[in-house]
C-alpha positions, 0 to 999 in steps of 0.5 A: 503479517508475516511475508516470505518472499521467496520470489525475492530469495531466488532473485537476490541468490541468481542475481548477485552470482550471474553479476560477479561472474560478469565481473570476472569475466571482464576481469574487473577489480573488486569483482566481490563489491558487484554482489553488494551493489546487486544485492542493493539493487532488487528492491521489492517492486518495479518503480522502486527499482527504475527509481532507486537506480535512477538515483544511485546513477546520479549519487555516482557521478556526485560521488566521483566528483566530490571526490575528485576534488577532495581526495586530490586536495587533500593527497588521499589522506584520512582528512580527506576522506573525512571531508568526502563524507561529508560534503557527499552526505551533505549533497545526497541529503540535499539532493535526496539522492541518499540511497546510493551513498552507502553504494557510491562510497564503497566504490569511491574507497577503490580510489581513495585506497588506491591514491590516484583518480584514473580513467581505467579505476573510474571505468572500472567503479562505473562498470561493477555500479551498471552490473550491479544495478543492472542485474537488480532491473533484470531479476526484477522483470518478473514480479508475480501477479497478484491480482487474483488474490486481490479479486478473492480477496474482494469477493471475501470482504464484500460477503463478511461485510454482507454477513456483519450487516445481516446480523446486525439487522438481528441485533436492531431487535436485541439478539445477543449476536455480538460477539458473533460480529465482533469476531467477524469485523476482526476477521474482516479487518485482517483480510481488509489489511491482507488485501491492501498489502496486495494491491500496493505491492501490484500497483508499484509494479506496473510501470505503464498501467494504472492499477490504483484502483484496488488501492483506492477501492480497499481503503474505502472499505477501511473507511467503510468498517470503522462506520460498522464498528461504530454502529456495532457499538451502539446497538447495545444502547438499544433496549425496545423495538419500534416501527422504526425498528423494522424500518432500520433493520430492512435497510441493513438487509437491504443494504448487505444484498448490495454490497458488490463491487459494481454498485454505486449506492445510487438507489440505496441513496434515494432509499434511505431518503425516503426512510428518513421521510418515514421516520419524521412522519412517526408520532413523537416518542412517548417514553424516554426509553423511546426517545433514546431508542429512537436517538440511536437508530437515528445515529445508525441511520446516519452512519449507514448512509456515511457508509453509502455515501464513501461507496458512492463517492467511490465509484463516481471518481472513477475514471473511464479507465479504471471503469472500462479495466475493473468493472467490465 
C-alpha cells in the first residue's frame, strides 16, 4: 500500500520553520540544529511521539553526562569523542533509549567543538532539544480520525465475505464459481489489510481512550479468511451432491446473512450441532466416490465452525467498554 501523508508533510514543513524562528528569537546558537531535532520529533502517531520524547529527554541528561566526563578527561580530543560514542551508545543500547542518541550527539558535538562544559552552552543544547521536541508534540495534536474509514471498511469486509460464502454454498453443488471467489478473497484480502493499517494508526493515537478493538476485530477477520480460503480449496475435491450436500450449502447461506459485526455466532453455534446430529444419522456411504465427497463436507463443516467459533470468541472477550463504545 502506497500511503501519502500529506497531514505529516505540512506538519514537518510548519513545525521545523516555527521552531527555528524560536530559536532566533531567543538568539540561540546552532539555531539550524532545532530543524533537525524537530524534524525527528513528528513522529506518525501520538504515543510514539509522547514516548519517543520521553526517551530523547533521558538519552540528553545520559549524553550531558558522559560527556562531561569523557570530554573533560580526555581535553576534548579526537579520543575523547571516540570514548563518548562509545560508552553513550553502550548506555543508549542498555537503556533502550537509542532514539535520542543521533539527536544528543548532535547537540553534544556544540560542546565538544567548543572545548569547554558551561552552564549557558548546556542551556542552550537543552532549550534547542525542548523546541524541537516540543514542536514535534505541537504539530502532532492533531491526528485526522480515521475511524469512518474503518467503519466502511467493516461494512465492506462483512457483505464480501457474505458474497465469498453464498457462492460457495453454489460451489457445494459443483458450479464453476471458482475464479469468481478467488477473485473475491484477493479483494477481500486488500481491503482486510487496508483496514488493519487503519486501526492501528487510531489505536496509536488516542492516548486515554481504548481503541484496540478495530484492531482485535480485523485480525479475527485475517483469521477467519485463511479458513475461507482453505475451504475454497477443497470444494474442488467435491464431485457428487448428497443430502449432506444441501445441508452444508443452507448453513453456508445461513452462515453469509449473519456475518454483521454485533453477532456473536451463538445461535449459528447450536446450529451447527444440530447438523452434525443430522450428519451421524445418515446411512453410511455406499461408493468411494461418496465416501470422500462426504469426507470433504465434513472438513468444510469443521472449518466453518472454526470460523464461528473465532467470532464467538471474539466477541465474549469483549469488555464492557468496548461493548458499550462499538456496539451501541
Amino acid at each position: 500500500m502506497n500511503h501519502i501523508d500529506y497531514a505529516k508533510i505540512i506538519k514537518i514543513t510548519l513545525g521545523c520553520c516555527i521552531a527555528f524562528i524560536l530559536a532566533e528569537t531567543f538568539q540561540l546558537n546552532y539555531s539550524t540544529s532545532v530543524i533537525t531535532i524537530t524534524l525527528l520529533s513528528i513522529m506518525n502517531t501520538k504515543k510514539e511521539t509522547y514516548l519517543v520524547a520521553g526517551k530523547r529527554i533521558l538519552a540528553f541528561l545520559a549524553a550531558v553526562l558522559i560527556g562531561s566526563i569523557t570530554f573533560h578527561l580526555l581535553r576534548y580530543s579526537l579520543l575523547s569523542l571516540a570514548a563518548y560514542l562509545l560508552l553513550y551508545h553502550f548506555v543508549c543500547q542498555l537503556g533502550k533509549i537509542t532514539e535520542g542518541f543521533s539527536m544528543s550527539t548532535v547537540l553534544m558535538l556544540h560542546v565538544w567543538k567548543g572545548k569547554a562544559i558551561t552552564l549557558p552552552l548546556l542551556s542552550n543544547e537543552l532549550s534547542l532539544m525542548l523546541i524541537g521536541i516540543s514542536m514535534g508534540i505541537v504539530m502532532n495534536l492533531y491526528m485526522p480520525s480515521r475511524i469512518e474509514r474503518i467503519r466502511t471498511a467493516q461494512r465492506d469486509i462483512e457483505v464480501k465475505m457474505s458474497q465469498i460464502l453464498f457462492e460457495m454454498s453454489r460451489a457445494v453443488f459443483q458450479e464453476d464459481v471458482s475464479t469468481s471467489i478467488q477473485k473475491k478473497l484477493e479483494e477481500l484480502e486488500a481491503l482486510v489489510a487496508e483496514a488493519l493499517f487503519h486501526a492501528q494508526y487510531t489505536e496509536k493515537n488516542f492516548i486515554f481512550r481504548d481503541m484496540s478493538y478495530y484492531v482485535s476485530y480485523i485480525k479475527m477477520r485475517m483469521d477467519q479468511i485463511q479458513l475461507l480460503k482453505r475451504i475454497h480449496q477443497n470444494l474442488p475435491r467435491l464431485q457428487e451432491s448428497y443430502m449432506q450436500t444441501n445441508l452444508v450449502s443452507k448453513f453456508m447461506r445461513i452462515t453469509a446473512i449473519s456475518m454483521d459485526e454485533y453477532n456473536n455466532a451463538s445461535d449459528l453455534l447450536d446450529y451447527l450441532s444440530t447438523l452434525r446430529k443430522k450428519f451421524k444419522a445418515t446411512p453410511l456411504p455406499s461408493s468411494r466416490q461418496e465416501f470422500e465427497s462426504r469426507a470433504v463436507l465434513y472438513e468444510i463443516v469443521n472449518e466453518l465452525q472454526e470460523l464461528l467459533i473465532l467470532k464467538h470468541n471474539f466477541s465474549t472477550k469483549l469488555t464492557a467498554y468496548q461493548i458499550e463504545t462499538f456496539w451501541q
